[in-house]
C-alpha positions as CSV (number, residue, x, y, z in Angstrom):
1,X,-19.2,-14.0,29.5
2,X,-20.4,-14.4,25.8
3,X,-20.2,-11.6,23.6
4,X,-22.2,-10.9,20.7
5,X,-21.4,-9.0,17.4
6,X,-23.2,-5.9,16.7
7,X,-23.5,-4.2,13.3
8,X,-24.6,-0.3,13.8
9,X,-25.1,0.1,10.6
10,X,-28.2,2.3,11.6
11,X,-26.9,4.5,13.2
12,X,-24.0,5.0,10.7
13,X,-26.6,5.9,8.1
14,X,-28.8,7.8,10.4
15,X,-25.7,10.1,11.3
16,X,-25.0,10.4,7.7
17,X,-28.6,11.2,7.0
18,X,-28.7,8.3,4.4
19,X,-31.1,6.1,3.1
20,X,-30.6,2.2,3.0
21,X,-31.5,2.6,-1.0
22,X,-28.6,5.4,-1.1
23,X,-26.4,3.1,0.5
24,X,-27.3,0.3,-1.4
25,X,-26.7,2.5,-4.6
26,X,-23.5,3.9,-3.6
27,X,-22.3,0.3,-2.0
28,X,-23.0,-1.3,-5.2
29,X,-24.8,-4.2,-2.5
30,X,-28.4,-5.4,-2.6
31,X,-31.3,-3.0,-0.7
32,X,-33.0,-6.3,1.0
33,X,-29.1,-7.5,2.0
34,X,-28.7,-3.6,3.5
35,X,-32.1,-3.8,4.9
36,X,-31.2,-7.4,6.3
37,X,-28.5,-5.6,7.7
38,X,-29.7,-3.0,9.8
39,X,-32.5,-4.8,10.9
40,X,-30.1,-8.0,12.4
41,X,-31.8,-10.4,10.4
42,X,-28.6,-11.3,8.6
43,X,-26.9,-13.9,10.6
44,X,-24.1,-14.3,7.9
45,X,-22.0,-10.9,7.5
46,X,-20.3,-11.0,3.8
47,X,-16.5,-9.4,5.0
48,X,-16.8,-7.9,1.3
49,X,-20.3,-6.9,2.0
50,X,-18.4,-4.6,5.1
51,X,-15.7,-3.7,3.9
52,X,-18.3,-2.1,0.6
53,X,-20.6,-0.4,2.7
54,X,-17.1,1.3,5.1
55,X,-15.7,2.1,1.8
56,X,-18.9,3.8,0.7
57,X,-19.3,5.9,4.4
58,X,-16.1,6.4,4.4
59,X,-15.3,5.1,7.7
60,X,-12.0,5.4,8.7
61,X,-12.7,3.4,12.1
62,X,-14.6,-0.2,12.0
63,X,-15.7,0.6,15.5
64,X,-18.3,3.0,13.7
65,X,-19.8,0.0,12.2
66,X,-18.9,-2.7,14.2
67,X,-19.1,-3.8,18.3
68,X,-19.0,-6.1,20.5
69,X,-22.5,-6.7,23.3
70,X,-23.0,-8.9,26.1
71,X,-25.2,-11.6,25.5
C-alpha cells in the first residue's frame, strides 16, 4: 500500500494558537511558503524550511509535524 506524507502544520499552529504570519515572523520563512504549507499546495518540502518552523514551535517530536497516510 502507498503511503503519503502529511505535514500538520495546521494543527501544530492551531494548538499553539498561532497565526501563519507569527510563524512566518518567528520562522524567519516566507508567509505564502507557510501558507503553501498548511494548505498542501507545496509539493516540495525545504528540510531547512522544517527543521525552521520545529525549531520555532519548539517541537521536540517530528511526529507533531510530520505523518505518514494511506493513499
Amino acid at each position: 500500500m502507498e503511503k503519503k506524507f502529511v505535514v500538520k502544520l495546521k494543527e501544530a499552529l492551531e494548538s499553539r494558537k498561532l497565526s501563519q504570519k507569527k510563524l512566518a515572523e518567528m520562522s524567519g520563512i516566507r508567509e505564502s511558503t507557510i501558507s503553501d504549507i498548511v494548505r498542501g499546495t507545496r509539493t516540495v518540502i525545504n528540510f531547512e524550511h522544517l527543521s525552521k518552523i520545529a525549531e520555532a514551535l519548539e517541537v521536540t517530536d517530528i511526529r507533531e509535524l510530520i505523518d505518514f497516510e494511506d493513499k
